[in-house]
C-alpha positions, 0 to 999 in steps of 0.5 A: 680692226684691220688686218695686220701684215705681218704676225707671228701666229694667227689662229683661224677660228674663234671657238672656244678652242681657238680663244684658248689657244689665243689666251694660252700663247698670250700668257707665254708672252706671245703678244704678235698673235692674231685670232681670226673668225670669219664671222663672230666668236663661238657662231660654228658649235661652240654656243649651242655646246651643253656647256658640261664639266667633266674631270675624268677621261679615258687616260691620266694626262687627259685627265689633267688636262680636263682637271686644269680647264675645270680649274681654269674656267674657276678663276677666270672670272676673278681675272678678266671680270667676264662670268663664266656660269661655272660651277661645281653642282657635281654629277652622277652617272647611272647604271642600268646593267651589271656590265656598265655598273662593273665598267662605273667600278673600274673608271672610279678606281681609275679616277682615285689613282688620277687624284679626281674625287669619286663615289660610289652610290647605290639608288637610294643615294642617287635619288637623294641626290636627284629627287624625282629621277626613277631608280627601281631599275638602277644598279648603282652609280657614280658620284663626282663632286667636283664636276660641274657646268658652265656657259660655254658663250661666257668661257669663250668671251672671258678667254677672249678678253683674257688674251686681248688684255695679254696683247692678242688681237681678235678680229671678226669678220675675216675668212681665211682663204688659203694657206701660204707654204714655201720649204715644207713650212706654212709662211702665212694665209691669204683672207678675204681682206688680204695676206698676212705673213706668218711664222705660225698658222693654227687650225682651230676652225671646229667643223670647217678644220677639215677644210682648211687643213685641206688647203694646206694639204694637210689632213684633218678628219673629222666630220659634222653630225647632228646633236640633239637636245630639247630644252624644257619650259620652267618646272614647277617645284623642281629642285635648283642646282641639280648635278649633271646627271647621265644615264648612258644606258638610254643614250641621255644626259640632263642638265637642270639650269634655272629651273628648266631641263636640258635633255640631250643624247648620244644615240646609237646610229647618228645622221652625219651632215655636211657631206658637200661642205658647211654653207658659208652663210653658217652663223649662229645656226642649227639644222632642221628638226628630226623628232622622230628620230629624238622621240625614242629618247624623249619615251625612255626620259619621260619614264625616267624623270617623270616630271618632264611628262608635264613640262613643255617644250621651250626650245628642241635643238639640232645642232651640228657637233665636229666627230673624228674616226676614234672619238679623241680630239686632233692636236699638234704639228700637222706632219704635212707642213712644219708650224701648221698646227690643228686643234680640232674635233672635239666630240662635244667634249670641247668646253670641257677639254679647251682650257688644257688643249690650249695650254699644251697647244701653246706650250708646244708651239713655244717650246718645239716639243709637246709638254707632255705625253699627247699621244691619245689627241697627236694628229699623227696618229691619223691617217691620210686615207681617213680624211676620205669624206665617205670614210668619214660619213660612215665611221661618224655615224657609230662614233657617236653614239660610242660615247655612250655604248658599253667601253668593253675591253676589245671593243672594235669598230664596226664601220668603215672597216677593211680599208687596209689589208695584208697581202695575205688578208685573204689567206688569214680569214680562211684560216679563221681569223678574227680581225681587229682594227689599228690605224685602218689595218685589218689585223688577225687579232685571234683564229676560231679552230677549224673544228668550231668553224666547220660546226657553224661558229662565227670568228666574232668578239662576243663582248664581256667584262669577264673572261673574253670568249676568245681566251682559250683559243688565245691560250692555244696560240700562246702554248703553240709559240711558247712550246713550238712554233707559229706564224703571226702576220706583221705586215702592218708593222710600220717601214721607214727606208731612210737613205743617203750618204748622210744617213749614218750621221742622222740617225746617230743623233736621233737615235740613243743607241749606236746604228754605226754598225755593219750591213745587216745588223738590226739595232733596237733603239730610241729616237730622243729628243733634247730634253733625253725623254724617248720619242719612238721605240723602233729598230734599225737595220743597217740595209747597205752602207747608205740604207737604213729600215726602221720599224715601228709600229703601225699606229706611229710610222707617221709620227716617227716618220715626221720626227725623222723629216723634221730632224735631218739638217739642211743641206743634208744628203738623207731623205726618209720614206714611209715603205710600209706597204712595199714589204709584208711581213711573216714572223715565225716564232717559237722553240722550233722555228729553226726546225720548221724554216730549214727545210724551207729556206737553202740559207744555213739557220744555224747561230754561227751562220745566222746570229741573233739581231742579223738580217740576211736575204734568203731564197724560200719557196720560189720566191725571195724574201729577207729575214731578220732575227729577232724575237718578240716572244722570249724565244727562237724566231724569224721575221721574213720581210717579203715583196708584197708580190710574193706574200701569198706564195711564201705564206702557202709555201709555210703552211703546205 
């Protein structure tokens, strides 16, 4: 089939994600789509895929959407005449510890609130179900009746001749060669068999997704790993539709189809691959043996389903799989570049999570707005420093076996760490700061007392389901604030300078609440959009009669910073800019902040001279800073927004 010369989208990759897409844009009557794989569909990740239906996530609207792509791939069959091999054979995960049969308990409790049907089992119900699989060493598990499993192969086809019956044209064999862009808008690709002129461009190209956002100067992090499985020859007598069973204590899944075991694993400390790039003759292909390093899985297995001790090896698998740095897939409108939108890096969830990623991608295309709460997959969660490929490499290698740890509550990362760090980083570890990690800052998140510190304690979580080890220092913390005075450290708060003549009157639009205000007042406020629901919950101060600060939180400046580039009118004289690292910020709150300030700063403090929701420039120490008050704690405090050249002196300067 040639290529057309014009098209309204064209989707790069022809996975089953980007087969969704495809079919989801053709049933919002979108017929002028093209989908174009370079070589065949599924030959990246998507045919090696273990093809496993899981309804529950980590949050209700992912939930949903696993939910509506298990109903999906139920009725699709019916609609296209394509059999999908799904089927509800339900699952089981065991748990082995205390900690993960607690962690068991709180995801079903989850589950029920998300409507999705679960048990609690104890070993003699797990062994009903899964005959032959050792238990004397289980605590218990869950059971969800409606999980099931699939051919990842035969859903991407089914969505394929879905969308072609929709008028979608899918074409092989043409690569994507460049990204064509004119006023901060993709306007079409260039390919090996020439350009096509476009209104809409969709990444969807799996492992190659990060370089293809790179040529359009977009970034897209996410990096290859290699993902294990064996497949077992037929066994004798064992028992057929067996539910998909986890044991994630001992890094395992296993999935019995037609009389033989597929045993795969997300072990702890994984080998990222294709540093240097995917090879461009990558088809249909899976990398070289590593058995050693599948053996200590392959031992654990044995022990806990004895039957594979007899059984042969039919096939052992290494495929590659795409990972991101926070184990969640990547969707939306790039920030970088209008109507460029990615769907990509799905951390070997992406059978199960294509049926409803392609429909609120395409929702989104076509409305302009996502359909519904994304913000756990947005792109603009992600930070361009993240698409670094040895950041990527080294945070990959714990990702994934993160699937599979122990989900504690404060659990952080441990590698690619100290990328980002306050101005006074430095001055808080010596303090004893325990840091935490939010879009790559380094965050003060509790500090151990010098006394513990000068007996030899370590400021480190030590990780439980119960009361955290860090409560009573926490509690400390909280009672200095609430009954005094302390200092937090809120450098990492997101900065947006959005400056011109035009300023005022773009703000009033994207914002609920009235920012026509004086110099120096600060407003808390909502970006809304058309439809009334809230975007971005931020404050404004008035800097100047043409400067505005807005100031969000770290994790969303880049998303609110598109909102706000994305909204100014043509022709308007504003433009908006991301100053987070310009400015560190020292907030010192509590019934005594005024008290402890005053001696510091020549400024009056006091509520006539300095009114709550004001900032005013002040001198302190020997440095100058700004200072805005407002509280977030219920009682008395200053925010003092300082240079990052002075963040040290001012910091020694409040805690001489």
């Amino acid at each position: 089939m040639d290529i057309p010369a014009k098209a309204r989208a064209v989707i790069i990759g022809g996975g089953v994600v980007g087969c969704s897409i495809a079919y989801h844009l053709g049933k919002l009557g979108w017929t002028d789509v093209v989908l174009l794989e370079r070589k065949q569909l599924t030959c990246g990740t998507t045919w090696h895929a273990a093809g496993l239906i899981a309804q529950l996530r980590a949050t209700q609207n992912m939930t949903r959407l696993a939910k509506y792509s298990q109903e999906l791939y139920f009725g699709l069959e019916e609609e296209t005449g394509v059999a999908t091999g799904f089927k509800r054979n339900g699952s089981i995960t065991v748990a082995l510890t205390d900690e993960r049969m607690e962690e068991l308990r709180r995801s079903a409790a989850m589950a029920r609130a998300f409507g999705v049907e679960i048990d609690e089992i104890g070993p003699s119900d797990i062994q009903s179900r899964y005959p032959g699989l050792k238990v004397d060493d289980a605590v218990g598990g869950v059971w969800l009746p409606k999980d099931g499993q699939a051919d990842p192969v035969n859903i991407t086809q089914a969505l394929a001749k879905g969308a072609r019956n929709l008028g979608v044209k899918i074409i092989q064999g043409v690569k994507v060669t460049d990204i064509h862009q004119a006023d901060g808008r993709a306007t079409g690709v260039m390919t090996d068999q020439g350009p096509i002129e476009v209104d809409y461009v969709v990444n969807a190209g799996g492992m190659w997704a990060r370089e293809i956002g790179a040529k359009a100067g977009v970034a897209v992090p996410l990096h290859a790993c290699e993902h294990f499985y064996i497949v077992t020859e037929g066994i004798d007598g064992l028992t057929s539709n067996l539910p998909v069973l986890r044991v994630p204590d001992e890094c395992a899944y296993y999935k019995e189809d037609a009389g033989k075991i597929l045993l795969g694993a997300f072990e702890p400390n994984s080998k990222p691959w294709g540093m240097n790039g995917i090879p461009e003759d990558f088809e249909f292909d899976s990398l070289p043996e590593d058995f050693d390093h599948f053996e200590p899985i392959l031992e654990r297995a044995v022990e806990r389903l004895p039957v594979l001790a007899e059984a042969g090896i039919q096939t052992f698998f290494n495929g590659p799989e795409s990972f991101t740095p926070d184990d969640r897939y990547i969707l939306g409108e790039a920030p970088e570049l209008k109507n460029f939108f990615v769907a990509a890096g799905f951390n070997s969830v992406g059978i199960q999570s294509a049926g409803g990623a392609g429909m609120v991608l395409a929702e989104w295309m076509d409305s302009g707005n996502a359909p519904m709460d994304l913000w756990d997959v947005d792109i603009r969660r992600m930070q361009p420093f993240q698409a670094n490929r040895s950041y990527l490499k080294s945070r990959v290698s714990e990702t994934l076996g993160l699937l599979y740890a122990d989900h504690f509550p404060y659990r952080q990362v441990e590698t690619a760490r100290g990328v980002r760090q306050s101005p006074i980083h430095d001055r808080l570890k010596d303090q004893g700061a325990c840091f935490g990690e939010v879009s790559g800052w380094e965050r003060a998140n509790w500090f151990l007392p010098k006394a513990e510190q000068d007996a030899g304690k370590q400021a480190a979580y030590e990780y439980s389901w119960k009361r955290q080890n860090w409560f009573g220092y926490s509690a400390d913390e909280h009672n200095s604030v609430r009954n005094n005075v302390g200092m937090f450290d809120l450098s990492s708060f997101g900065k947006i300078r959005v400056v011109g003549k035009d300023a005022e009157a773009v703000l009033q639009m994207l914002c609920g609440n009235d920012v026509a205000v004086p110099d120096g007042k600060i407003v808390y406020t909502q970006f809304l959009n058309e439809a009334g629901h809230i975007e971005a919950d931020v404050t404004v101060t008035r800097l100047s009669s043409d400067e505005f600060l807005v100031v969000t939180p770290a994790a969303t400046v880049r998303r609110d910073l598109h909102w706000i580039n994305g909204h100014i009118p043509d022709g308007a004289h504003c433009f908006a800019m991301d100053v987070t690292v310009s400015e560190a910020v020292m907030a010192v709150m509590g019934p005594e902040a005024r008290d402890f300030l005053q001696p510091l700063i020549p400024q009056s403090l006091a509520n006539e001279d300095f009114a709550f929701g004001t900032a005013q420039p002040i001198e302190i120490g020997h440095g100058i800073a700004r200072a805005h008050r407002v509280t977030y704690v219920g009682e008395l405090g200053w925010e003092l927004y300082v240079s990052t050249d002075m963040a040290n002196h001012v910091f020694d300067t409040l805690m001489a």
